[in-house]
N, C-alpha and C positions, 0 to 999 in steps of 0.2 A: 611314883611307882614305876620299878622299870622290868625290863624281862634280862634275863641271864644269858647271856650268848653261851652257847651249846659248842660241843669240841668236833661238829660236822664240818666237811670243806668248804661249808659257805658260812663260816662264822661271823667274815667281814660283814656279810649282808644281813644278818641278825646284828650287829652294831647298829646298822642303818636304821632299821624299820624301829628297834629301842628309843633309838633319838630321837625319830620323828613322831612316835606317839607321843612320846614324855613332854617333847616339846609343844604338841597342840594341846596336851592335858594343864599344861604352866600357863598358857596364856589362857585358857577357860578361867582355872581361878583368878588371874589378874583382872578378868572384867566383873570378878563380882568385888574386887578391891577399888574399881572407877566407878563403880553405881555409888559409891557413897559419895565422891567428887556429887554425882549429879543433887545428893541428898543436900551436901552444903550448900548448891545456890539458890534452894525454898529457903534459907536461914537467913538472905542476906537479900529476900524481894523488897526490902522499906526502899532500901537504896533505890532500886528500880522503880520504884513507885514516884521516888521522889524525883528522878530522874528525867523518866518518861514523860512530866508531867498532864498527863491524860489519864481521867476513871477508865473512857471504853482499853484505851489500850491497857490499862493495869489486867480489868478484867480479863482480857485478852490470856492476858500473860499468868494468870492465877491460874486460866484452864490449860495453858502449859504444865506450870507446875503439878496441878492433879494430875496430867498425863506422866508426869517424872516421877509422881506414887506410886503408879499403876505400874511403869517401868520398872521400880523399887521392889514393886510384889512377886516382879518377875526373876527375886533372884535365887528364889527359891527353886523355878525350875533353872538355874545357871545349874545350881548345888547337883539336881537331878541328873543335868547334863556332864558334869564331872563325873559322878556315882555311874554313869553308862559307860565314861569311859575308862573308868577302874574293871570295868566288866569287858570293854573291849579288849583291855589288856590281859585279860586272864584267858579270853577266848584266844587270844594269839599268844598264848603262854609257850607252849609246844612249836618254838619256831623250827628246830629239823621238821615237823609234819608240814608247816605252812609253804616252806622250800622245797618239798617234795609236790605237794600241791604245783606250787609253779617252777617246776623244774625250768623255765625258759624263761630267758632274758624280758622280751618282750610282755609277756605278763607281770613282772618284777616291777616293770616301767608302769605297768597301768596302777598298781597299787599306788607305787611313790605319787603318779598324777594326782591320784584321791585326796590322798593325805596331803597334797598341797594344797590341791582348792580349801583341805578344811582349813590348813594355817592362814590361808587368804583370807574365810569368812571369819576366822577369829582377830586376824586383824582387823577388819571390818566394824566388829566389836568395839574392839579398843576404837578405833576412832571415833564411834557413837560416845563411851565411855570419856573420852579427851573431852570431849563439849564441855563439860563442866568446868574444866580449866580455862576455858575462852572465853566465857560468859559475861566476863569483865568488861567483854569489849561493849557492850550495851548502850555501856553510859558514852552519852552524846549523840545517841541517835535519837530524834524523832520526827513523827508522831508516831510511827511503828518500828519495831525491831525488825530491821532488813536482815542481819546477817547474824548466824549464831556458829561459829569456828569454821569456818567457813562454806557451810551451807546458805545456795545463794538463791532470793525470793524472797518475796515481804511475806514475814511471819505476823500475818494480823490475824486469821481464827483458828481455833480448833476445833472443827466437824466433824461430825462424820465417826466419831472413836469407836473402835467394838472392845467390848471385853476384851480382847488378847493384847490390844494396841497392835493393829494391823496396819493401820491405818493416820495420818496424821492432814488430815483434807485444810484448804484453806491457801497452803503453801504453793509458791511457785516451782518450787524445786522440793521434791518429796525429802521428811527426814528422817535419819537412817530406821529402819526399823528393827530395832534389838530383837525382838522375840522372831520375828520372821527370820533373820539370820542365825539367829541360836538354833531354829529347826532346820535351818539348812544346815549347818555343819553338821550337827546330827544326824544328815539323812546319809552327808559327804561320807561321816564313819562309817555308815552300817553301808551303803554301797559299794564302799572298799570291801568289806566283809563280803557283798556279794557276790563281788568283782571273784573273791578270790576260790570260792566256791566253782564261779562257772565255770575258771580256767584249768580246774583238775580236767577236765574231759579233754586238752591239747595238750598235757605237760608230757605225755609217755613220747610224742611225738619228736618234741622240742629236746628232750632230755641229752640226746649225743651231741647238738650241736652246742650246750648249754654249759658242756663239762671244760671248753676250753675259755670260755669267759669267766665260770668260778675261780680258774687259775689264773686269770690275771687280776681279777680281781682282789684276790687274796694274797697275791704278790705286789700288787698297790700299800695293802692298807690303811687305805682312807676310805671316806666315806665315799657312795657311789651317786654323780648327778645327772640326767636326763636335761640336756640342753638344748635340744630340739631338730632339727634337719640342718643338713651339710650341703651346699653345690657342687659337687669336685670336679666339674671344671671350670672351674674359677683359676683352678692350677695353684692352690695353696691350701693348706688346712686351716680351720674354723678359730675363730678369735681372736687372731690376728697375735699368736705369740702371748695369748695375755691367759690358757687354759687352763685351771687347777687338777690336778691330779684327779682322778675318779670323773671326771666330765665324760659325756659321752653323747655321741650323734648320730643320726642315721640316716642315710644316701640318701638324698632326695632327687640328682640328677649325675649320673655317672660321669667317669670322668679318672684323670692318671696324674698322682702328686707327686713328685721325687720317684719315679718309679715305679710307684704302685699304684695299680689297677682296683677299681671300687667299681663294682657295681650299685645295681638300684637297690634299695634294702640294705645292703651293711652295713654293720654297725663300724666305729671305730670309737676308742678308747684312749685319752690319755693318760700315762704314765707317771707323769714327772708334771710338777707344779710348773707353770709356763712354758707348757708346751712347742716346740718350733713352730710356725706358720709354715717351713720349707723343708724338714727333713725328719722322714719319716721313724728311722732308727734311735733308739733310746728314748723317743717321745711319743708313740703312739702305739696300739696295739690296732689290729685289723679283725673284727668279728664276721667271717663270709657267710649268707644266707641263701648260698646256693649249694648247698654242699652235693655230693651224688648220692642218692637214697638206693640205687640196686643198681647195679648188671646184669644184664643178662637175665632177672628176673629174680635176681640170688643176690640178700644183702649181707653184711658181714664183712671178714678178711676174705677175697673172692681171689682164687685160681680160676684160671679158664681154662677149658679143656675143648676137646674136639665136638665133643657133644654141644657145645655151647654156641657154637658157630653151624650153622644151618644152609646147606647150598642149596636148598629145595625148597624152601620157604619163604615167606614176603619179607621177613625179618631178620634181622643179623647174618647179613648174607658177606662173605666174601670177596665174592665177584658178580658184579651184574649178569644180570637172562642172559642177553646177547651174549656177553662170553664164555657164557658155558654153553650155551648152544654151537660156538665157534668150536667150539673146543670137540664136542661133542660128532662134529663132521668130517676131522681127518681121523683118515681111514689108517687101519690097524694094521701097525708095520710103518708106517711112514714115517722116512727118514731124510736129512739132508746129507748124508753125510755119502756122496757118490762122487764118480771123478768128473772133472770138468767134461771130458771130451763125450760122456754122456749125457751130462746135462745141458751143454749147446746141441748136440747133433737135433734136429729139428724131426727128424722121424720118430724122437723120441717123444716128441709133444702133442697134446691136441689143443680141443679149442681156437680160438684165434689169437692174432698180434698186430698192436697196432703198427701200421710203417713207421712209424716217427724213430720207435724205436731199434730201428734193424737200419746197421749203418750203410752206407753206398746206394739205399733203397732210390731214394730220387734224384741223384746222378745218372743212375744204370737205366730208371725209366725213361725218362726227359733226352739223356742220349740215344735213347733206341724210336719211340714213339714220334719225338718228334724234327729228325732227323726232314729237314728239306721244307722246315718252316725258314720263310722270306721276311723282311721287315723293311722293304723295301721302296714300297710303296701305301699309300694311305688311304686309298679309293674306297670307295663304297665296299661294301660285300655284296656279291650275287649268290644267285641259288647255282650256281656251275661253279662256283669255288670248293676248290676240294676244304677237308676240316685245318688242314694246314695254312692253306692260302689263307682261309677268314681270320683264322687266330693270327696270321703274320697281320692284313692289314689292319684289326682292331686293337694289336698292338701299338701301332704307328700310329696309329690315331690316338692313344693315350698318352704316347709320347707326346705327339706336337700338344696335345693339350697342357701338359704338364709344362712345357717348355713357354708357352702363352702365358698362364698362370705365374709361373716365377715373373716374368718379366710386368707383370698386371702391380704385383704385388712391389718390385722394386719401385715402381713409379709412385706407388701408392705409401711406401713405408715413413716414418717418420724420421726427417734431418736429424743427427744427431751433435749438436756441437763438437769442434776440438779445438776451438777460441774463440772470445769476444767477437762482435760481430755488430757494425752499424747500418740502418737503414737508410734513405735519402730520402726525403718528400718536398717538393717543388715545386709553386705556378707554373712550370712552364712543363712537368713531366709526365709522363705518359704510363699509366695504371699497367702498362703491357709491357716495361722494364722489369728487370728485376731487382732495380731500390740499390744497387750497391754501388753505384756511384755515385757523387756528386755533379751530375752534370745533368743538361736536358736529357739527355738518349739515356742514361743509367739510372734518375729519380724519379721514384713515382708520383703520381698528380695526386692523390687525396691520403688524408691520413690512415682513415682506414683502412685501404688497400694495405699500407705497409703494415697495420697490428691484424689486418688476417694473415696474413706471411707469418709473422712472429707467432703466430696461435697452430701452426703447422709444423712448428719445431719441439725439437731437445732443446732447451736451452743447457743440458749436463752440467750444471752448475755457473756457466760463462756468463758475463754480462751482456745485455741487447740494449742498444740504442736506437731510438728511431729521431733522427737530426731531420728538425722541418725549416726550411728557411722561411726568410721575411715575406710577408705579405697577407692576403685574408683567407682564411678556409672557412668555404659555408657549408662544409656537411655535418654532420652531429657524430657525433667518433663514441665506441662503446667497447675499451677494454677488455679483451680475451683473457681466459686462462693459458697458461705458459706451463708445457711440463717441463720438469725438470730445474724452473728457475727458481733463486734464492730472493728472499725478502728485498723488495723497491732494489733490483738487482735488474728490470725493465723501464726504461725510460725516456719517457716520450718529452723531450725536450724544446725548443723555441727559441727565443734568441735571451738567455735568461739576465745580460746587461742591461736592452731595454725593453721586455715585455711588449710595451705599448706597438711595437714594429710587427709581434709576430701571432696575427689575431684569430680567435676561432668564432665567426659571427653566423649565429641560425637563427631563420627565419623560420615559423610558426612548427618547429619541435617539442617536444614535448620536455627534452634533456640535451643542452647542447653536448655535455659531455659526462657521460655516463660507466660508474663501474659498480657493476650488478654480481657477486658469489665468485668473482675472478681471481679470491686467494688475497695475497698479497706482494707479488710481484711489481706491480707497477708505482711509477713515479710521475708524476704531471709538473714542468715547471717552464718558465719563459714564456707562459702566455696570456693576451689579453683576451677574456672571455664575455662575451655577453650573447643577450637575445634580443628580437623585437616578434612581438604578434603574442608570441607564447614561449614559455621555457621557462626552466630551473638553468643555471648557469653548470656547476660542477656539482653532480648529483651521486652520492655513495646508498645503496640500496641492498640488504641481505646477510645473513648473519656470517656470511665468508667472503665479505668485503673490506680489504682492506686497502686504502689505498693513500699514498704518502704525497703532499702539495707541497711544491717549493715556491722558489719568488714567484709572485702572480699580478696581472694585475686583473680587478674586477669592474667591468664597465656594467652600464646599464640593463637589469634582465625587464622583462615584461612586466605588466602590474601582476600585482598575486603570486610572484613567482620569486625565489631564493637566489644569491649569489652561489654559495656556498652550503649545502646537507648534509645530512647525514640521519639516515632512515632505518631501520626495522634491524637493529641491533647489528649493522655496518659500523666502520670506524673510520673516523677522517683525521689525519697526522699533519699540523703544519710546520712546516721544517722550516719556511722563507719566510723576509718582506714581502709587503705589499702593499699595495696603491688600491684606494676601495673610488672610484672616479664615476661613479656613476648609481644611481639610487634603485629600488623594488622595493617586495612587500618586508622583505630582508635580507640581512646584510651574513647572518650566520647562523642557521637552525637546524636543530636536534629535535628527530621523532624518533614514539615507537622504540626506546631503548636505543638509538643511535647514539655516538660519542663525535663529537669533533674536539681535539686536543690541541691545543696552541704551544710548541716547545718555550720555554721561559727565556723570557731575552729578547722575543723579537720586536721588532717598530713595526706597527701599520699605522698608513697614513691614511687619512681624509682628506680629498682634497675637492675645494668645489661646493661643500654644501651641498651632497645630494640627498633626498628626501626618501626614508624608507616609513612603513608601517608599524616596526617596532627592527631596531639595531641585533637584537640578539633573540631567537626564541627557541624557547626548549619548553616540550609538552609530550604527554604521554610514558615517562622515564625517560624520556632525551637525556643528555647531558654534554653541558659544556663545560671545556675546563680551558680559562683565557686568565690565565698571570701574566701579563702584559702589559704594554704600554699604548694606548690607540690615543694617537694625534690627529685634530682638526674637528670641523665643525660639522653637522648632520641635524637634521631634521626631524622630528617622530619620536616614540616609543625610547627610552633607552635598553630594554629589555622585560621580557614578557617570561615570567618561567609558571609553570602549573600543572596541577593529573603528577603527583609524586616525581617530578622533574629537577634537576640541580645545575645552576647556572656558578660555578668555582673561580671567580678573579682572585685566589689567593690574598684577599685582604686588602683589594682595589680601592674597596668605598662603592657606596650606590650612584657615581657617577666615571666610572671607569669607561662605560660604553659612549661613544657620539651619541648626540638626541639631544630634544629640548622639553622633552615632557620625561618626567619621574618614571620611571621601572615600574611593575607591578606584578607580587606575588600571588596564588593564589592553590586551592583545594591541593595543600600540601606539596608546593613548591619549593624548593631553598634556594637561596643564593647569599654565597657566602663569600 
């Protein structure tokens, strides 16, 4: 049974509601056409019996099948539930009254909601009703029937039944209950019905903005679908290009598509079967839910008029209080419109004027007042000075100040480069040179003295060298920041043919040679490094550590202490050979997120057999990375990695490191 769509401006929308009754009234009677599926498989229990081969589970399954009686008695009220909605249809017979009811989109949509849950519960139905086409599957299962179309749980009792069949106890997984769903759809109709009752009381409201979605709608001609919420800025329209004509969404986060501007709540509309994702025109219609409801207090076609606009009131004003108070203060008759030589002559004016703005003012003062001020001397001020005398000599005295001050401040300013520039350091030189020669009288005696120098400059992008000749330096040196200089563009070099000549040897330091947050400026190369008492050899420490090693060679550090670090997310770059001639606790370790990186290519040698605690360690995220080649023999550990640490010989083998005892990994270590 269907209803007759009516020759109102929303005929399209009387199609709609037709289909979708007609349609949940069709599948109602399909489920009383699958109750009899369930009648055929009481006809065909021998099977089952003989299958199952168990009395308890037959029995089991015979109080099934009296439950599928009971289901059967129920389809009488199916029959009922059709007969109600023969009567829903006649109650919604009058669709112009229904559409006047909900004159507004938004109510339109809560009906169609209804009527979908109800098509949901009647498919629902049918798949209770499908069972009996599945039931086949039985055979092969035992001792109980576990699964019935796929309803999942061992079906071994039936308890618990009430007269209505509420209820089906026993099961793991409840099964579907027909009669319980039949009264929900039922309830789904007549709530539609109620829905559509409450909604008369907003439709008078809804009705103007209502009149421009009937007309696209009815310029569609298809049926209308409620698709759900939109993001619109996401920067594309909904479905990605895939929208059928009459779809429709509403703003859930505002937002501008091709153009156009959406607020929260609009609705939008497509037009056209596969709608664009990116262009608004011929594919979409725009429904705005902010329209203006009055002006001024007056709704309709609105003229505004003088009356409408209020100067004296808190509302719809004009012009702000303030300026009509301004306004309200020039006096009556005033005019600009007078000749200049009135309006300068100054008799004409009152009130005050600042001097700033009246020209020659403080020339004509300063030349008259203070005519026979001296600055000629800078003495004290007495009380027998005239006001001229004091102000000449606190002048002078600001002067000599200022004149101090510059020259404080030249002394003080920082070197700027405008070329390359090498340092000297030398056994035989004197900290009290100033490093630019080669010679005793022009080189400085310690290394440091020349990287505090370099820590005093621009370097403006130039390179610095600091050239240390042959012999032993026993102080511990700790690399400066350098403004202005470009990466290992500072370098403190040694004799870098043969290392072994040009030594950096300290005694009970803690870091013979140390670079802590110093950037990455510097270069260390041509030297032999070691300790006695206590020391780390060459120590990288801080997350703006960078510091680049070239040829080296590594002599003996203290027990417990490192040739070579690299600590708390510093990084150490080896660029050179090198000669490893003397043993510690190790020979090359990474803490605390430090890197030491071996460029690929290089030789180190072993030479001597010296004795470490482990050759290589990385712990804490240290990480090393040695694709290399290490020649000669060593003592100890070959490598120790652990604490999410990575020891990377590019594919060495677990004996790439000197040692004589195996590696060992640990608490999520790699070495690869």
């Amino acid at each position: 049974m269907g209803i007759s769509p009516t020759t109102s401006a929303c005929g399209n929308e009387a199609q709609l509601v037709d289909k979708m009754i007609g349609s949940a009234y069709k599948h109602v009677r399909q489920v009383a056409e699958y109750i009899e599926y369930v009648k055929h498989v009481s006809a065909h229990m021998a099977e089952v019996y003989r299958l199952v081969g168990s009395i308890d589970a037959v029995d089991a399954l015979v109080l099934i099948i009296d439950k599928i009686d009971t289901i059967d008695a129920s389809i009488g009220d199916l029959n009922i539930l059709a007969d109600n909605i023969t009567q829903l249809l006649a109650i919604h017979g009058d669709l112009t009254q229904l559409l006047e009811l909900h004159g507004s989109l938004p109510e339109l949509l809560d009906i169609q909601a209804n009527l979908a849950t109800l098509l949901d519960n009647l498919t629902e139905i049918q798949t209770v009703a499908g069972i009996a086409a599945n039931v086949t599957t039985v055979a092969g299962i035992a001792p109980n029937v576990t699964t019935v179309a796929g309803i999942s749980g061992d079906v071994t009792t039936v308890a618990g039944v009430s007269a209505d069949v509420t209820t089906v106890a026993g099961l793991e997984t409840e099964i579907l209950d027909v009669p319980a769903q039949v009264a929900a759809a039922a309830a789904s109709a007549a709530a539609a019905d109620t829905s559509a009752d409450e909604s008369a009381t907003s439709a008078a409201s809804a009705l103007a903005s209502y009149n421009a979605v009937v007309a696209a709608i009815t310029a569609l001609g298809t049926p209308l679908a409620f698709k759900g919420v939109w993001d619109a800025s996401t920067g594309s329209f909904p479905a990605g290009g895939a929208a059928r004509a009459g779809w429709q969404y509403k703003v859930s986060v505002p937002g501008t598509v091709n153009g156009v501007v959406f607020e929260l709540n609009d609705l939008i509309l497509a037009t056209v079967d596969n709608a664009s994702a990116t262009t608004f025109a011929g594919n979409w219609f725009k429904i705005e839910t902010d329209l203006v409801q009055s002006v001024a207090g007056r709704t309709g076609v609105i003229v505004l008029t003088a009356a409408d606009i209020d100067d004296t009131a808190t509302a719809y004003k004009f012009m702000t209080a303030a300026q009509i108070t301004k306004l309200a203060g020039i006096a009556s008759g005033a005019t600009a419109n007078d000749t200049d030589a009135n309006l300068k002559n100054r008799a004409n004016h009152t009130g005050t004027q600042l001097a700033a703005t009246i020209s020659d003012f403080a020339s004509t003062v300063l030349g008259g007042v203070l005519t026979g001020l001296s600055l000629a001397t800078g003495t004290a001020i007495t009380a027998a000075d005239t006001v001229l005398s004091a102000f000449g000599k606190l002048q002078k005295q600001v002067s000599d100040l200022s004149t101090s001050v510059s020259t404080l401040l030249a002394l003080t300013r920082r070197e700027v480069l405008t070329a390359a520039r090498t340092y000297y350091v030398r056994t035989d030189g004197n900290d009290a040179n100033n490093g630019l020669a080669n010679t005793s009288g022009g080189a400085f005696l310690t290394i440091q003295k020349a990287l505090d120098v370099v820590a005093g400059l621009d370097a403006n992008g130039f390179n610095i060298t600091v050239q240390v000749a042959d012999g032993t330096y026993t102080g511990a040196i700790a690399f400066p920041r350098v403004e202005g200089a470009k990466s290992s563009a500072c370098v403190l070099r040694g004799n870098v043919a043969t290392p072994a000549n040009c030594v950096i040897s300290t005694t009970g330091q803690f870091i013979a040679v140390l670079a802590r947050n110093q950037g990455d400026a510097w270069k260390i190369e041509g030297f032999k490094v070691q300790t006695t008492t206590s020391g780390h050899g060459i120590y990288a420490d801080g997350n703006d550590s960078y510091l680049y090693v070239g040829v080296m060679e590594y002599g003996p550090v203290a027990a417990g202490f490192t040739q070579l670090n690299a600590a708390y997310q510093s990084r150490i770059w080896v660029q050179g050979n090198a000669t490893i001639s003397g043993g510690g606790a190790t020979h090359v370790g990474a803490q605390n997120g430090g890197m030491v990186i071996f460029a690929s290519g290089l030789a180190m040698t072993v030479s001597g057999t010296p004795a470490f605690t482990s050759f290589a360690n990385a712990t804490m995220a240290g990480q090393i990375s040695s694709p290399i080649t290490w020649t000669g023999a060593a003592t100890g550990t070959r490598y120790i990695v652990n604490s999410s640490s990575i020891i990377n010989t590019g594919g060495g083998g677990a004996n790439v490191f000197p040692g004589d005892v195996a590696g060992t990994t640990a608490t999520q270590g790699q070495y690869l």
